[in-house]
C-alpha positions as semicolon CSV with decimal commas, in nm:
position;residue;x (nm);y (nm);z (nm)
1;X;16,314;5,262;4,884
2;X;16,491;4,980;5,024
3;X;16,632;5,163;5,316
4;X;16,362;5,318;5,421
5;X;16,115;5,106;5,436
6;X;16,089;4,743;5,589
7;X;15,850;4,436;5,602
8;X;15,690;4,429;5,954
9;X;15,469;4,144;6,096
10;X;15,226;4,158;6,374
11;X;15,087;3,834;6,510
12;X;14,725;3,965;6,634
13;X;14,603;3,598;6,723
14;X;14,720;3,244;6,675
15;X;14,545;3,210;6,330
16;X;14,609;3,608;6,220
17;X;14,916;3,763;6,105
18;X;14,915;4,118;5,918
19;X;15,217;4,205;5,669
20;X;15,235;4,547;5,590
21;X;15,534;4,777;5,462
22;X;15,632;5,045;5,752
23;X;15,828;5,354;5,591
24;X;16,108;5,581;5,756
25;X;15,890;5,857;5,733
26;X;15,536;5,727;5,809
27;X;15,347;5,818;6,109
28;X;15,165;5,580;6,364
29;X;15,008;5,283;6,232
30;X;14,663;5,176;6,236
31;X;14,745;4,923;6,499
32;X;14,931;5,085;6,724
33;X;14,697;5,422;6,710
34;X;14,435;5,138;6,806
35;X;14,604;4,997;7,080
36;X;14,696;5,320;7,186
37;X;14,382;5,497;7,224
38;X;14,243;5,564;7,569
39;X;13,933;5,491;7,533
40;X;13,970;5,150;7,359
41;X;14,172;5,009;7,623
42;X;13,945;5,129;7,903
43;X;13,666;4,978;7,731
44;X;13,928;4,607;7,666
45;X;13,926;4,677;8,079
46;X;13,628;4,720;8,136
47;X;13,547;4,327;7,936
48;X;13,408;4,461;7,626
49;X;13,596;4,277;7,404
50;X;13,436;4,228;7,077
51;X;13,357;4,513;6,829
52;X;13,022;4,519;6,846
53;X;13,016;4,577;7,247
54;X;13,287;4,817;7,229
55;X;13,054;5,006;6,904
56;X;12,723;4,958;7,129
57;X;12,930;5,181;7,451
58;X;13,123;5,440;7,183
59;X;12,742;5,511;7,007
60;X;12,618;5,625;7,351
61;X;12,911;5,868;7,367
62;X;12,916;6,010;7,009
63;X;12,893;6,384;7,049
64;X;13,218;6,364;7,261
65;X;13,530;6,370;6,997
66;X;13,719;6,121;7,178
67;X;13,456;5,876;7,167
68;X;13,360;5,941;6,765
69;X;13,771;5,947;6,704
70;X;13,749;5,583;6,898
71;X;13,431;5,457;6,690
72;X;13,639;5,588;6,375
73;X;13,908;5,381;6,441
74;X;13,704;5,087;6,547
75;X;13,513;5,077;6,213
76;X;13,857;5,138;5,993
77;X;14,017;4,834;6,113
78;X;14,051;4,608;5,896
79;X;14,036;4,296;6,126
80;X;13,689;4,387;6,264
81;X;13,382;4,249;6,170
82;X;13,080;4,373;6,330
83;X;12,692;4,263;6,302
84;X;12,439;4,403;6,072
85;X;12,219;4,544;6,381
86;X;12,551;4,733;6,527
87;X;12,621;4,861;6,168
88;X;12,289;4,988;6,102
89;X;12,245;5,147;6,472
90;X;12,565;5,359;6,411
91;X;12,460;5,455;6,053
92;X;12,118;5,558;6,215
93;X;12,351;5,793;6,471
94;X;12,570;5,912;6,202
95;X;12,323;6,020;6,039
96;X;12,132;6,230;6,252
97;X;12,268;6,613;6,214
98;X;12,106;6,753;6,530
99;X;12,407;6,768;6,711
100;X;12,567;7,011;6,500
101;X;12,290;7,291;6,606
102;X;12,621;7,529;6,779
103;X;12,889;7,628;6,642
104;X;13,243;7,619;6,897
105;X;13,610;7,604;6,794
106;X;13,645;7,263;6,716
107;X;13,335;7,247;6,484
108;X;13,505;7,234;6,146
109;X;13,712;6,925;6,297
110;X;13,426;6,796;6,467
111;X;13,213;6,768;6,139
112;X;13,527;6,605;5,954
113;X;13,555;6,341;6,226
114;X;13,214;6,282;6,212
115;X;13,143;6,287;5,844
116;X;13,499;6,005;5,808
117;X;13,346;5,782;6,068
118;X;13,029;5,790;5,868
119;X;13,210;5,693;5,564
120;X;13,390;5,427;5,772
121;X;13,081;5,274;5,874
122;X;12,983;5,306;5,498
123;X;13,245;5,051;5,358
124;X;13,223;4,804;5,652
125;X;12,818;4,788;5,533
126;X;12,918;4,721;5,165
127;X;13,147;4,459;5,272
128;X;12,857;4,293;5,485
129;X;12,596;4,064;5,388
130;X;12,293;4,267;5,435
131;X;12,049;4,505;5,263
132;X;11,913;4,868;5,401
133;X;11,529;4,950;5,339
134;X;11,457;5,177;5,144
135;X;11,326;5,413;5,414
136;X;11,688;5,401;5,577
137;X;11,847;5,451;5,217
138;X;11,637;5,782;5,195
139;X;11,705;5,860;5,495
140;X;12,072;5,866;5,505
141;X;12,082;6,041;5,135
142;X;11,861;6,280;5,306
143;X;12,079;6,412;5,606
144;X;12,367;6,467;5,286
145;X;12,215;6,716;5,204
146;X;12,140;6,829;5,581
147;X;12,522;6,768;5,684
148;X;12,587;6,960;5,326
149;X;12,435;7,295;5,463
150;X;12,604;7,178;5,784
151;X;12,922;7,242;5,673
152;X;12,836;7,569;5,451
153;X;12,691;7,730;5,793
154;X;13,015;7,646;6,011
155;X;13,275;7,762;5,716
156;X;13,012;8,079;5,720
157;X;13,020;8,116;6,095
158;X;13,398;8,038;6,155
159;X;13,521;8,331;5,872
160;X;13,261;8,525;6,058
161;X;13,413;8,463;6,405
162;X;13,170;8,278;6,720
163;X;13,148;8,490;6,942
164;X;12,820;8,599;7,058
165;X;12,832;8,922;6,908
166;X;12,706;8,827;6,559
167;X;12,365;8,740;6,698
């Protein structure tokens, strides 16, 4: 283990400094595939800056894959902290299933993304000081079982083939 992996240090501020161990064989890290994705930058451009603004814009956008990849990776960094109202406004869009009401090629992988970034936005809500209403609670344990048949249609529907045919 000692040759292939080393400690590597990223100074992300003047008060912030992550340690993490890199391996020989491990992929992109967190960081980098954050500071590398297209979207994020444009939106650093553009003057959105903190994580909330950049959630509000990527929200808008989330039936596009490269926006819900970019609100993934938002929500899974570690360093971000976002507000209770931006939290719950992207669990409200997460869980809403009525964009999965076709069925393309990239369905299965949509519905993966989408179901990770829900989880995502999951743990950065039990690490936040605030409480869900009841009627939200229901409400997202509700669409489970929505996003649950969901995924039993596409797996149905992609052994099946989707092409038009089927009708």
């Amino acid at each position: 283990m000692e040759g292939s992996s080393n400690l590597s240090q990223y100074n992300l501020s003047d008060n912030l400094e992550i340690n993490y161990n890199v391996t020989s064989s491990s992929k992109l890290t967190l960081r980098e595939t954050t500071f590398n994705n297209r979207i994020l930058l444009k939106l650093e451009e553009d003057e959105f800056t903190t994580p909330d603004e950049k959630a509000k814009v990527l929200i808008k956008e989330i039936s596009e894959l490269e926006y819900l990849y970019s609100l993934k990776l938002l929500f899974e960094n570690p360093i971000n902290r976002f507000s209770p109202k931006i939290l719950r406004d992207s669990l409200v869009a997460l869980s809403d299933p009525d964009s999965f009401d076709y069925y393309d090629v990239q369905s299965v992988a949509r519905l993966e993304l989408h179901l990770r970034t829900w989880v995502a936005v999951l743990e950065q809500i039990c690490f936040t000081q605030m409480r869900l209403s009841k009627e939200l609670r229901d409400k997202v344990y509700n669409s489970l079982s929505r996003f649950a048949e969901i995924h039993r249609k596409t797996t149905r529907v992609m052994q099946e083939g989707i092409d038009n045919k089927k009708l």
